[in-house]
N, CA and C of each residue as an Amber inpcrd file, in Angstrom:
protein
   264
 -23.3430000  19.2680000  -8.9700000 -22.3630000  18.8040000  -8.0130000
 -22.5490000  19.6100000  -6.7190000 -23.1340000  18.7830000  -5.6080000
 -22.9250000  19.4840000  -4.0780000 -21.3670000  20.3010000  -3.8140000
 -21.8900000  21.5950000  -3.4620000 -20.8480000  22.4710000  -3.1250000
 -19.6660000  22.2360000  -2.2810000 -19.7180000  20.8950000  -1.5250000
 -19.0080000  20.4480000  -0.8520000 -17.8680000  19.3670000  -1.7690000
 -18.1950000  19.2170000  -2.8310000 -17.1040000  18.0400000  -3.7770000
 -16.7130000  19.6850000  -4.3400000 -17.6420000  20.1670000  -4.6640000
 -16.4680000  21.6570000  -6.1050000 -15.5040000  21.8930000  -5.6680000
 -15.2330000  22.1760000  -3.9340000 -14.0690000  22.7140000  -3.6910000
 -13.2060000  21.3770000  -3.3220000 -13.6550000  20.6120000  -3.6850000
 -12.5060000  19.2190000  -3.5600000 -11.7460000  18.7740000  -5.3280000
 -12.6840000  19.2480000  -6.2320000 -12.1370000  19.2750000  -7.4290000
 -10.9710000  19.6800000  -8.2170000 -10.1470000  19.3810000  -8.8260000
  -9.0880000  20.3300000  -9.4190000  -9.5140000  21.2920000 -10.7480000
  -8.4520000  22.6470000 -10.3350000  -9.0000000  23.4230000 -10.8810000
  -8.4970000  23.2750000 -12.3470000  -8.2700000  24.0760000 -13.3880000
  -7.9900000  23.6970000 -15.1880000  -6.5180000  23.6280000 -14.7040000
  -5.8170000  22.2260000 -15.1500000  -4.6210000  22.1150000 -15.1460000
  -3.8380000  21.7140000 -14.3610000  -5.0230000  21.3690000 -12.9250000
  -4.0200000  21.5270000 -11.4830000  -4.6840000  20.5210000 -10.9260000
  -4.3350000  20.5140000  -9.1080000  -4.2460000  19.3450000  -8.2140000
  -5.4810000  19.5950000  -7.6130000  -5.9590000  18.6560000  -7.8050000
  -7.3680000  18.4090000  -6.7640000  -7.0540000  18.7160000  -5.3350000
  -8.0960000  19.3430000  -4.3680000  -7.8380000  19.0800000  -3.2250000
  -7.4830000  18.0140000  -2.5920000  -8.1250000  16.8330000  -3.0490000
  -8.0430000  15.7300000  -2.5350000  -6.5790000  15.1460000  -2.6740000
  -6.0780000  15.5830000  -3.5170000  -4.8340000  15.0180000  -3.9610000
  -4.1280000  15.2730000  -3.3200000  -4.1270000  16.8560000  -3.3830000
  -3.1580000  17.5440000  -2.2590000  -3.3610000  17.1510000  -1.1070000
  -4.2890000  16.9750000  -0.6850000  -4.5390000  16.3730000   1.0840000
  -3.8020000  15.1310000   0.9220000  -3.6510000  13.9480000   0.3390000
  -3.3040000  12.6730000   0.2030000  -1.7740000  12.8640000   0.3330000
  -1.2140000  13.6990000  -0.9810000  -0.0320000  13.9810000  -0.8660000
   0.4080000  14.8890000   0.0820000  -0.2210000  16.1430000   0.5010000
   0.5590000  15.8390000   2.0490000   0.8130000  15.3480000   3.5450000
  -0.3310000  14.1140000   2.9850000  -0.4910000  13.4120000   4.7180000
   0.5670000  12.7030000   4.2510000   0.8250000  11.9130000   2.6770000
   1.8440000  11.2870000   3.2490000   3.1320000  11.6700000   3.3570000
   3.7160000  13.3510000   2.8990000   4.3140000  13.8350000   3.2290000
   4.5340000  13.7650000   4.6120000   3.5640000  13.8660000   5.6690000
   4.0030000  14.3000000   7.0760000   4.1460000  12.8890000   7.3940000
   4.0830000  11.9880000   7.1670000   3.5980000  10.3950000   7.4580000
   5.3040000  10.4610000   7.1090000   5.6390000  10.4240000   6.2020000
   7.2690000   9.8110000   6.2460000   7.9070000  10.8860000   6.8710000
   7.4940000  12.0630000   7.2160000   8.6370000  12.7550000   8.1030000
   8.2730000  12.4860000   9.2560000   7.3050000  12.0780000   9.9850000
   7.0430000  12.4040000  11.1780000   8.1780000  10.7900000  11.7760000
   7.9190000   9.3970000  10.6070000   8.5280000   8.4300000  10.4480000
  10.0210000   8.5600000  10.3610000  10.3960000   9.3310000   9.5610000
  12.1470000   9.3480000   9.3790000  12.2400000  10.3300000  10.7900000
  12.0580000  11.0180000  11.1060000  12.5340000  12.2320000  12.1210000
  11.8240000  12.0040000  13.5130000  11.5510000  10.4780000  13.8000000
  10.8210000  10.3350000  15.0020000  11.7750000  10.5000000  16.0840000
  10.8600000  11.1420000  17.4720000  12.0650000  11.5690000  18.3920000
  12.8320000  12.8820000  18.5760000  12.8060000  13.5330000  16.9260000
  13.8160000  14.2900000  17.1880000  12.6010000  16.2130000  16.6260000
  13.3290000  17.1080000  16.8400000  13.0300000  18.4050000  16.4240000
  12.4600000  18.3980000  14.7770000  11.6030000  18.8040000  14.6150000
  11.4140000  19.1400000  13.1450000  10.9680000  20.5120000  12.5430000
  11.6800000  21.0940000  11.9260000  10.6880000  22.3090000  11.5700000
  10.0740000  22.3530000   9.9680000   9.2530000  22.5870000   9.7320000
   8.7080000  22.1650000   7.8650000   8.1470000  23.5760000   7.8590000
   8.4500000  24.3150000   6.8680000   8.4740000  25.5690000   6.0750000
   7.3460000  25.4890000   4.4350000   6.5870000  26.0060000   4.8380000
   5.5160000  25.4720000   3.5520000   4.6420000  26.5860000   3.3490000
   3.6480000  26.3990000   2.6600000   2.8430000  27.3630000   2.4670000
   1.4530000  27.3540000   3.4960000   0.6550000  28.3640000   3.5510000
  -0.8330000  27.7990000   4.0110000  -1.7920000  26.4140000   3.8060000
  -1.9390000  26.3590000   2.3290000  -2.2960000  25.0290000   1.6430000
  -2.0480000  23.9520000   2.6820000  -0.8260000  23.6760000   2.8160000
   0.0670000  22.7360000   3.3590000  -0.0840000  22.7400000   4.9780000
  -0.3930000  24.1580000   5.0510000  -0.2180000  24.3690000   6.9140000
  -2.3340000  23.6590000   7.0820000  -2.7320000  24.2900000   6.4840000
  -4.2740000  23.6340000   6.1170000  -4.1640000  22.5430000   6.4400000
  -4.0020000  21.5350000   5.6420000  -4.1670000  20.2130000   5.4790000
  -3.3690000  19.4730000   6.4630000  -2.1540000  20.0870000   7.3780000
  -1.1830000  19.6960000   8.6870000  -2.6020000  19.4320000   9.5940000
  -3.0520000  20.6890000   9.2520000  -4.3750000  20.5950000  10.4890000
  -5.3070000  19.5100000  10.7790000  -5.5980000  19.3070000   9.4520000
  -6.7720000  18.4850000   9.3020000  -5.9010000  17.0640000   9.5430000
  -5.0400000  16.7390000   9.3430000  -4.4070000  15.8450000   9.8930000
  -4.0400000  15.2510000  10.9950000  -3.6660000  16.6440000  11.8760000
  -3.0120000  16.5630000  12.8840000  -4.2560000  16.2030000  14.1000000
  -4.9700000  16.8150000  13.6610000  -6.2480000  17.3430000  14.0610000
  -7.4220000  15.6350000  14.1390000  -7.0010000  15.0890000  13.2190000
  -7.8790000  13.6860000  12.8090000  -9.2380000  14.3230000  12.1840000
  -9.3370000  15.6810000  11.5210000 -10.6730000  16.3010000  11.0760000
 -10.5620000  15.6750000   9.4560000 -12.1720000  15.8020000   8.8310000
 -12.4800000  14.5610000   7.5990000 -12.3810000  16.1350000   6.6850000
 -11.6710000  15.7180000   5.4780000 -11.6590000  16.7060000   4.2060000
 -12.8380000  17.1590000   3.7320000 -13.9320000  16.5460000   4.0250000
 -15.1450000  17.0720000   3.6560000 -15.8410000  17.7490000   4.4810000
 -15.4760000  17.6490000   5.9200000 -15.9130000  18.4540000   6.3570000
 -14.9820000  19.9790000   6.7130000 -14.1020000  20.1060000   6.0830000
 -13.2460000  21.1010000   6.5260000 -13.1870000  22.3420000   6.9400000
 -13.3910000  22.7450000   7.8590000 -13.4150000  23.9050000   8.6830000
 -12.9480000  25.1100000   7.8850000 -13.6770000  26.1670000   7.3390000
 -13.0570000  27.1850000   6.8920000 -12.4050000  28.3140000   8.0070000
 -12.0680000  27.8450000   9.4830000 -11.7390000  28.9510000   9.9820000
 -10.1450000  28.2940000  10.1590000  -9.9090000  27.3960000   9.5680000
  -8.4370000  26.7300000   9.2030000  -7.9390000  27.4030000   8.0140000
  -8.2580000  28.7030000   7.5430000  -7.6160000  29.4980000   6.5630000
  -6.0960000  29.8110000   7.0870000  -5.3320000  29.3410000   7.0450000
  -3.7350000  29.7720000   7.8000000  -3.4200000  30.8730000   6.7920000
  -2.8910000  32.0130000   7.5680000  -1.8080000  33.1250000   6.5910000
  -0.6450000  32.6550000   7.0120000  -0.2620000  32.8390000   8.7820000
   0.5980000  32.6830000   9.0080000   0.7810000  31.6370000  10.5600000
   1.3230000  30.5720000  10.6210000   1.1280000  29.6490000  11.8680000
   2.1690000  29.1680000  12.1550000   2.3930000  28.7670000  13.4190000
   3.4570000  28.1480000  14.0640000   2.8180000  27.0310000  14.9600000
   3.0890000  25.8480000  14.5770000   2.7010000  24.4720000  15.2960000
   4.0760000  23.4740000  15.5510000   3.0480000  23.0920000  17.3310000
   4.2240000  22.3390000  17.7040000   3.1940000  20.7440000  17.6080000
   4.0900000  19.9000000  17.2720000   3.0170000  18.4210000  17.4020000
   4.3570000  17.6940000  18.0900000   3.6840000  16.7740000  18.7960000
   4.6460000  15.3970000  19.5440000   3.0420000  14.3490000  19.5010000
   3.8360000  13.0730000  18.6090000   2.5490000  11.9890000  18.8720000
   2.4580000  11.6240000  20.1720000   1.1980000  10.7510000  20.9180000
   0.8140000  10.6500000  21.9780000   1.3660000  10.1710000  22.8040000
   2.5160000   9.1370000  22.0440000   3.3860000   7.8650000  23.1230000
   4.5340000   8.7610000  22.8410000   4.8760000  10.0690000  22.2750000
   5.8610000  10.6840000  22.6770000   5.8300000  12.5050000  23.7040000
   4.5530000  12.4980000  24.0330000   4.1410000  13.7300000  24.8860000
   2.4480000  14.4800000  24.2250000   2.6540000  15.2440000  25.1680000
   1.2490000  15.7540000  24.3160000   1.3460000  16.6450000  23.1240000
  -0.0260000  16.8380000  22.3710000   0.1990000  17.9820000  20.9800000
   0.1700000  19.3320000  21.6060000   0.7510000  20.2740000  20.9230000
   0.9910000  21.3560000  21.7830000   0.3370000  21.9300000  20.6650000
  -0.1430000  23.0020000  20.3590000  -0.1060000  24.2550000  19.0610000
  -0.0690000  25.4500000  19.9610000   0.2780000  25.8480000  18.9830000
   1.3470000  27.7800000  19.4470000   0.8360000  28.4440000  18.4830000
């Protein structure tokens, strides 16, 4: 298996990367939907702040940037027909 699927695999017992990426785009997909317009703040782990990126970002899971290791981040996003993306 190319080294590029292993780390997309789940590990004994657990969530594939891929999964997790799926499940939290569409996590941000219904909040960004229910809370359009208004302030949002989402409290999560790295994992999660990761995969915001690659989202936010329009970057492909396979190719994923390892310098997107988040410890600790603070991001501002507004979609395009509502201002520009900011990150902080």
């Amino acid at each position: 298996m190319p080294a590029t699927y292993k780390k997309l695999a789940a590990p004994h017992s657990g969530e594939s990367l891929t999964g997790f990426h799926l499940r939290t785009c569409r996590a941000l997909d219904r909040i960004l939907r229910e809370y359009a317009g208004q302030s949002i703040v989402v409290v999560c782990h790295g994992g999660t702040v990761n995969v915001s990126f690659i989202y936010f970002l329009g970057l492909s899971l396979l190719k994923y940037p390892p310098i997107l290791e988040a410890m600790l981040t603070v991001t501002t996003h507004a979609h395009p027909e509502e201002g520009s993306t900011q990150q902080e």
